[in-house]
C-alpha positions as CSV (number, residue, x, y, z in Angstrom):
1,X,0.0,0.0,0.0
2,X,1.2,3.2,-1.1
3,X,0.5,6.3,0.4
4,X,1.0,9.2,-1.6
5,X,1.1,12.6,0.0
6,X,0.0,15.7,-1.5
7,X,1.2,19.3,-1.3
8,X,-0.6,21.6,1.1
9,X,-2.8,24.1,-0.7
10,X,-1.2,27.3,-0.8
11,X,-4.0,30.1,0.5
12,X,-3.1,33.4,0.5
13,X,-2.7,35.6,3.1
14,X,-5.9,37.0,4.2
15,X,-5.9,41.3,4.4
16,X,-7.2,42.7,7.7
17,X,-10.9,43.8,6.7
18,X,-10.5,47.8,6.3
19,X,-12.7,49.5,8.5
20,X,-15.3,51.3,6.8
21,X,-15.1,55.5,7.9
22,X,-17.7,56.9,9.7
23,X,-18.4,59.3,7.2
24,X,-19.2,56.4,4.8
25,X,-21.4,54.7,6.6
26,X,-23.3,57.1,7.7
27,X,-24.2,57.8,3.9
28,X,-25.2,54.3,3.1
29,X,-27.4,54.5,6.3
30,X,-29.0,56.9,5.5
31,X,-29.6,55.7,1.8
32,X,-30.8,52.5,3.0
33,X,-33.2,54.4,5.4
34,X,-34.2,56.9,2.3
35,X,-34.7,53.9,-0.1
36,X,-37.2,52.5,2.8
37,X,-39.1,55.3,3.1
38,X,-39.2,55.6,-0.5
39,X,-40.8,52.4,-0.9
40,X,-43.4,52.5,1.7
41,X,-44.2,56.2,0.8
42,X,-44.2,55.6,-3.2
43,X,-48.1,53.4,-3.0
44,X,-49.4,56.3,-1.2
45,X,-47.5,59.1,-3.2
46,X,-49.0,57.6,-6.5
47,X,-52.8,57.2,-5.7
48,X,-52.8,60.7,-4.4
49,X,-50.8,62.2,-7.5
50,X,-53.1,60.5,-9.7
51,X,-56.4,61.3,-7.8
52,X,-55.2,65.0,-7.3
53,X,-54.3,65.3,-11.0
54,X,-57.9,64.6,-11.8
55,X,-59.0,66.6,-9.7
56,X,-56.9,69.5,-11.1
57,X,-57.5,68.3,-14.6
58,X,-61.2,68.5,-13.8
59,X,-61.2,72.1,-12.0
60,X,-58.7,73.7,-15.1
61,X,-61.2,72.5,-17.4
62,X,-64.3,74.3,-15.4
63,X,-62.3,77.2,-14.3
64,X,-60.7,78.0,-17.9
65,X,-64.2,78.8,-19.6
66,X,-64.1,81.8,-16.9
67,X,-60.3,82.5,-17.6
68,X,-59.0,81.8,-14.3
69,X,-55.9,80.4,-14.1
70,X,-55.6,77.2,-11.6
71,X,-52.9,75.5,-9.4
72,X,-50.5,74.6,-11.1
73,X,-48.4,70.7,-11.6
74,X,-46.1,71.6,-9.2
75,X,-48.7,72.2,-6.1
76,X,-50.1,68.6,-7.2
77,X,-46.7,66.9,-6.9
78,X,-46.4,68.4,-3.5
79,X,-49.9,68.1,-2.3
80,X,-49.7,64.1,-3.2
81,X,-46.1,64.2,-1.2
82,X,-47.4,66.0,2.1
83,X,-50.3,63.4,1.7
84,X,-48.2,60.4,1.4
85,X,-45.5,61.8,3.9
86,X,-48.7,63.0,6.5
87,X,-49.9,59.1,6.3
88,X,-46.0,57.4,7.2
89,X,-45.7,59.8,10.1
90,X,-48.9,58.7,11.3
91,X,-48.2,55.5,10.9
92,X,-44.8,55.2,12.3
93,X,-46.6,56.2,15.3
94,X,-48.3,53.1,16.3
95,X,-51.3,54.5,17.2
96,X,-53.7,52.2,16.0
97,X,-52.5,49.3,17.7
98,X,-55.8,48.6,19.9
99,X,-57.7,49.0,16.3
100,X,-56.4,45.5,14.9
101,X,-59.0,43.7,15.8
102,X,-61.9,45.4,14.9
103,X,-63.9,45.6,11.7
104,X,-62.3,47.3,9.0
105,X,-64.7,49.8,8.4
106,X,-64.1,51.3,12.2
107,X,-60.4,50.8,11.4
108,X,-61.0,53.2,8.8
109,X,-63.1,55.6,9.8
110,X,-60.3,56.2,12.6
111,X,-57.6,55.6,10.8
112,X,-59.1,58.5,8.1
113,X,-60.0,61.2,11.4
114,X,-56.6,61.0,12.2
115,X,-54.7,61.2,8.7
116,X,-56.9,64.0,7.6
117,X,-56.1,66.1,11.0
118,X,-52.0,65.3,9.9
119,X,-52.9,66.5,6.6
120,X,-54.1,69.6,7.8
121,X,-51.0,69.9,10.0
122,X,-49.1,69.4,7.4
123,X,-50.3,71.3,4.8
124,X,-50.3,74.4,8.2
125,X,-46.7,74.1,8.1
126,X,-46.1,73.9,4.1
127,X,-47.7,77.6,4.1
128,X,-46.0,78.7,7.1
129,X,-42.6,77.7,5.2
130,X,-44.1,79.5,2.4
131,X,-45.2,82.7,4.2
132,X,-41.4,81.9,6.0
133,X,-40.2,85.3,4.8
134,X,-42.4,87.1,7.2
135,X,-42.5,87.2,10.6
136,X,-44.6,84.2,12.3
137,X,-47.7,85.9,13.3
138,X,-48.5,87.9,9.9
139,X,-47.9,84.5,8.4
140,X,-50.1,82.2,10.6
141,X,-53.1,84.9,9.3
142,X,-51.9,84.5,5.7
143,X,-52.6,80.6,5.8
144,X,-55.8,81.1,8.3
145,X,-57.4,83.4,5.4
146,X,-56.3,80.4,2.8
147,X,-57.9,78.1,5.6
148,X,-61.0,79.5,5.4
149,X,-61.7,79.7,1.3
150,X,-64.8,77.8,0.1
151,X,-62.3,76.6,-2.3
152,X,-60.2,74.6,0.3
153,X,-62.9,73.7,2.2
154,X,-63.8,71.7,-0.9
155,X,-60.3,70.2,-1.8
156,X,-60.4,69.2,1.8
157,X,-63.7,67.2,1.7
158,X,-62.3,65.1,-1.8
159,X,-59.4,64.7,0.3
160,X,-61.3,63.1,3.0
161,X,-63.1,61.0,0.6
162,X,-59.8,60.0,-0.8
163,X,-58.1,59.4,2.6
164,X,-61.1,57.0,3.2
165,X,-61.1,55.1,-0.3
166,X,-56.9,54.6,0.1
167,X,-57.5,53.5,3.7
168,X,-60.5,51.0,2.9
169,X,-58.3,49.4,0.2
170,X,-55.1,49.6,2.7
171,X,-57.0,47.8,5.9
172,X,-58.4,45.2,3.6
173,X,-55.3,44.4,1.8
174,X,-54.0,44.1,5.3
175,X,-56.4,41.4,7.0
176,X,-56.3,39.3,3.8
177,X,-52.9,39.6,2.9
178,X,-51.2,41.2,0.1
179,X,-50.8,38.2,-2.3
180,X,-54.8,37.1,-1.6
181,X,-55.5,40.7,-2.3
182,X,-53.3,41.1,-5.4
183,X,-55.0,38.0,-6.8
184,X,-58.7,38.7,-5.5
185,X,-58.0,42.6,-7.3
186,X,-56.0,41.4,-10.5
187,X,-57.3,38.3,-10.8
Protein backbone atom coordinates (compact mmCIF):
# COMPACT_ATOMS: atom_id res chain seq x y z
CA UNK A 1 0.00 0.00 0.00
CA UNK A 2 1.22 3.16 -1.08
CA UNK A 3 0.49 6.32 0.40
CA UNK A 4 1.02 9.17 -1.56
CA UNK A 5 1.12 12.63 -0.03
CA UNK A 6 0.05 15.70 -1.55
CA UNK A 7 1.21 19.27 -1.33
CA UNK A 8 -0.62 21.63 1.10
CA UNK A 9 -2.79 24.05 -0.74
CA UNK A 10 -1.21 27.32 -0.76
CA UNK A 11 -4.04 30.11 0.54
CA UNK A 12 -3.11 33.42 0.53
CA UNK A 13 -2.66 35.59 3.13
CA UNK A 14 -5.92 37.04 4.19
CA UNK A 15 -5.95 41.25 4.44
CA UNK A 16 -7.23 42.73 7.72
CA UNK A 17 -10.94 43.77 6.69
CA UNK A 18 -10.52 47.83 6.32
CA UNK A 19 -12.65 49.45 8.48
CA UNK A 20 -15.33 51.29 6.79
CA UNK A 21 -15.12 55.55 7.91
CA UNK A 22 -17.69 56.92 9.70
CA UNK A 23 -18.44 59.34 7.20
CA UNK A 24 -19.19 56.38 4.79
CA UNK A 25 -21.39 54.70 6.58
CA UNK A 26 -23.26 57.15 7.73
CA UNK A 27 -24.17 57.85 3.95
CA UNK A 28 -25.16 54.30 3.06
CA UNK A 29 -27.41 54.53 6.31
CA UNK A 30 -29.04 56.90 5.51
CA UNK A 31 -29.59 55.68 1.80
CA UNK A 32 -30.82 52.50 3.00
CA UNK A 33 -33.16 54.36 5.41
CA UNK A 34 -34.20 56.95 2.33
CA UNK A 35 -34.74 53.89 -0.13
CA UNK A 36 -37.17 52.46 2.83
CA UNK A 37 -39.06 55.26 3.12
CA UNK A 38 -39.23 55.60 -0.52
CA UNK A 39 -40.84 52.42 -0.91
CA UNK A 40 -43.36 52.45 1.67
CA UNK A 41 -44.17 56.17 0.84
CA UNK A 42 -44.19 55.58 -3.18
CA UNK A 43 -48.13 53.39 -3.01
CA UNK A 44 -49.44 56.35 -1.18
CA UNK A 45 -47.46 59.08 -3.18
CA UNK A 46 -49.00 57.58 -6.48
CA UNK A 47 -52.75 57.24 -5.66
CA UNK A 48 -52.84 60.65 -4.45
CA UNK A 49 -50.83 62.25 -7.48
CA UNK A 50 -53.15 60.54 -9.66
CA UNK A 51 -56.36 61.31 -7.83
CA UNK A 52 -55.16 64.98 -7.27
CA UNK A 53 -54.26 65.34 -10.98
CA UNK A 54 -57.94 64.59 -11.76
CA UNK A 55 -59.00 66.63 -9.68
CA UNK A 56 -56.89 69.47 -11.14
CA UNK A 57 -57.54 68.25 -14.64
CA UNK A 58 -61.22 68.49 -13.75
CA UNK A 59 -61.19 72.12 -11.97
CA UNK A 60 -58.69 73.68 -15.11
CA UNK A 61 -61.21 72.55 -17.37
CA UNK A 62 -64.27 74.28 -15.38
CA UNK A 63 -62.28 77.19 -14.32
CA UNK A 64 -60.70 78.00 -17.91
CA UNK A 65 -64.19 78.83 -19.56
CA UNK A 66 -64.11 81.75 -16.88
CA UNK A 67 -60.30 82.47 -17.58
CA UNK A 68 -59.03 81.75 -14.35
CA UNK A 69 -55.92 80.35 -14.10
CA UNK A 70 -55.64 77.21 -11.64
CA UNK A 71 -52.91 75.52 -9.41
CA UNK A 72 -50.50 74.55 -11.11
CA UNK A 73 -48.44 70.69 -11.62
CA UNK A 74 -46.14 71.59 -9.23
CA UNK A 75 -48.68 72.18 -6.06
CA UNK A 76 -50.08 68.62 -7.17
CA UNK A 77 -46.72 66.92 -6.85
CA UNK A 78 -46.41 68.42 -3.53
CA UNK A 79 -49.93 68.11 -2.31
CA UNK A 80 -49.66 64.12 -3.19
CA UNK A 81 -46.09 64.21 -1.24
CA UNK A 82 -47.37 65.95 2.13
CA UNK A 83 -50.28 63.43 1.67
CA UNK A 84 -48.24 60.39 1.37
CA UNK A 85 -45.53 61.77 3.93
CA UNK A 86 -48.72 63.04 6.48
CA UNK A 87 -49.86 59.14 6.29
CA UNK A 88 -46.05 57.39 7.18
CA UNK A 89 -45.65 59.75 10.08
CA UNK A 90 -48.87 58.71 11.28
CA UNK A 91 -48.20 55.50 10.86
CA UNK A 92 -44.77 55.17 12.31
CA UNK A 93 -46.60 56.16 15.33
CA UNK A 94 -48.33 53.05 16.28
CA UNK A 95 -51.32 54.52 17.21
CA UNK A 96 -53.67 52.25 15.99
CA UNK A 97 -52.53 49.27 17.74
CA UNK A 98 -55.80 48.55 19.88
CA UNK A 99 -57.69 48.97 16.28
CA UNK A 100 -56.36 45.54 14.95
CA UNK A 101 -58.98 43.68 15.84
CA UNK A 102 -61.90 45.35 14.95
CA UNK A 103 -63.87 45.63 11.67
CA UNK A 104 -62.28 47.27 9.03
CA UNK A 105 -64.74 49.84 8.42
CA UNK A 106 -64.08 51.28 12.16
CA UNK A 107 -60.42 50.77 11.44
CA UNK A 108 -61.03 53.16 8.79
CA UNK A 109 -63.11 55.60 9.79
CA UNK A 110 -60.33 56.23 12.62
CA UNK A 111 -57.56 55.55 10.81
CA UNK A 112 -59.07 58.47 8.09
CA UNK A 113 -60.00 61.17 11.41
CA UNK A 114 -56.56 60.97 12.25
CA UNK A 115 -54.67 61.17 8.68
CA UNK A 116 -56.87 63.98 7.65
CA UNK A 117 -56.07 66.08 11.04
CA UNK A 118 -52.02 65.34 9.87
CA UNK A 119 -52.86 66.54 6.58
CA UNK A 120 -54.10 69.62 7.80
CA UNK A 121 -50.98 69.93 9.95
CA UNK A 122 -49.12 69.36 7.45
CA UNK A 123 -50.26 71.29 4.83
CA UNK A 124 -50.31 74.37 8.18
CA UNK A 125 -46.72 74.08 8.05
CA UNK A 126 -46.13 73.92 4.13
CA UNK A 127 -47.72 77.57 4.11
CA UNK A 128 -46.03 78.68 7.07
CA UNK A 129 -42.62 77.66 5.19
CA UNK A 130 -44.14 79.51 2.40
CA UNK A 131 -45.21 82.68 4.17
CA UNK A 132 -41.43 81.86 6.04
CA UNK A 133 -40.16 85.34 4.82
CA UNK A 134 -42.41 87.14 7.17
CA UNK A 135 -42.49 87.17 10.63
CA UNK A 136 -44.59 84.21 12.26
CA UNK A 137 -47.72 85.85 13.31
CA UNK A 138 -48.50 87.87 9.87
CA UNK A 139 -47.91 84.49 8.36
CA UNK A 140 -50.13 82.17 10.56
CA UNK A 141 -53.13 84.88 9.28
CA UNK A 142 -51.89 84.50 5.69
CA UNK A 143 -52.60 80.62 5.77
CA UNK A 144 -55.82 81.15 8.26
CA UNK A 145 -57.40 83.39 5.42
CA UNK A 146 -56.30 80.44 2.83
CA UNK A 147 -57.85 78.14 5.55
CA UNK A 148 -60.99 79.52 5.41
CA UNK A 149 -61.73 79.72 1.28
CA UNK A 150 -64.76 77.80 0.14
CA UNK A 151 -62.33 76.59 -2.31
CA UNK A 152 -60.18 74.63 0.27
CA UNK A 153 -62.86 73.68 2.18
CA UNK A 154 -63.83 71.70 -0.93
CA UNK A 155 -60.33 70.15 -1.80
CA UNK A 156 -60.42 69.24 1.78
CA UNK A 157 -63.74 67.20 1.71
CA UNK A 158 -62.31 65.15 -1.84
CA UNK A 159 -59.35 64.73 0.35
CA UNK A 160 -61.29 63.08 3.04
CA UNK A 161 -63.09 61.01 0.63
CA UNK A 162 -59.84 60.02 -0.84
CA UNK A 163 -58.12 59.37 2.59
CA UNK A 164 -61.09 56.95 3.21
CA UNK A 165 -61.08 55.06 -0.33
CA UNK A 166 -56.89 54.65 0.13
CA UNK A 167 -57.47 53.50 3.74
CA UNK A 168 -60.55 50.97 2.94
CA UNK A 169 -58.30 49.39 0.21
CA UNK A 170 -55.09 49.55 2.72
CA UNK A 171 -57.02 47.77 5.86
CA UNK A 172 -58.35 45.21 3.56
CA UNK A 173 -55.26 44.36 1.79
CA UNK A 174 -53.98 44.07 5.33
CA UNK A 175 -56.45 41.41 7.03
CA UNK A 176 -56.29 39.35 3.83
CA UNK A 177 -52.86 39.59 2.87
CA UNK A 178 -51.18 41.17 0.06
CA UNK A 179 -50.78 38.24 -2.33
CA UNK A 180 -54.78 37.05 -1.55
CA UNK A 181 -55.49 40.67 -2.32
CA UNK A 182 -53.30 41.11 -5.39
CA UNK A 183 -54.96 37.99 -6.85
CA UNK A 184 -58.74 38.72 -5.51
CA UNK A 185 -58.00 42.64 -7.27
CA UNK A 186 -55.95 41.38 -10.49
CA UNK A 187 -57.33 38.31 -10.81
Amino acid sequence: MTITRTAPERTLPRRRAEAVPLRRRLLLRFWDRMKTEAVHLLPGFLFFFLAFSLLRLTQSVILKEAGITTVPPSKVLVGSLIVAKALLTVDKFNLFRRLERRPVLSIVVVKTAVYFVAALLFQYGDGLYEFRHRDLSEASHLVAARFSSPRFWVIQAWLLVLLFAFGSARELARKVGRKRFRKLFFG
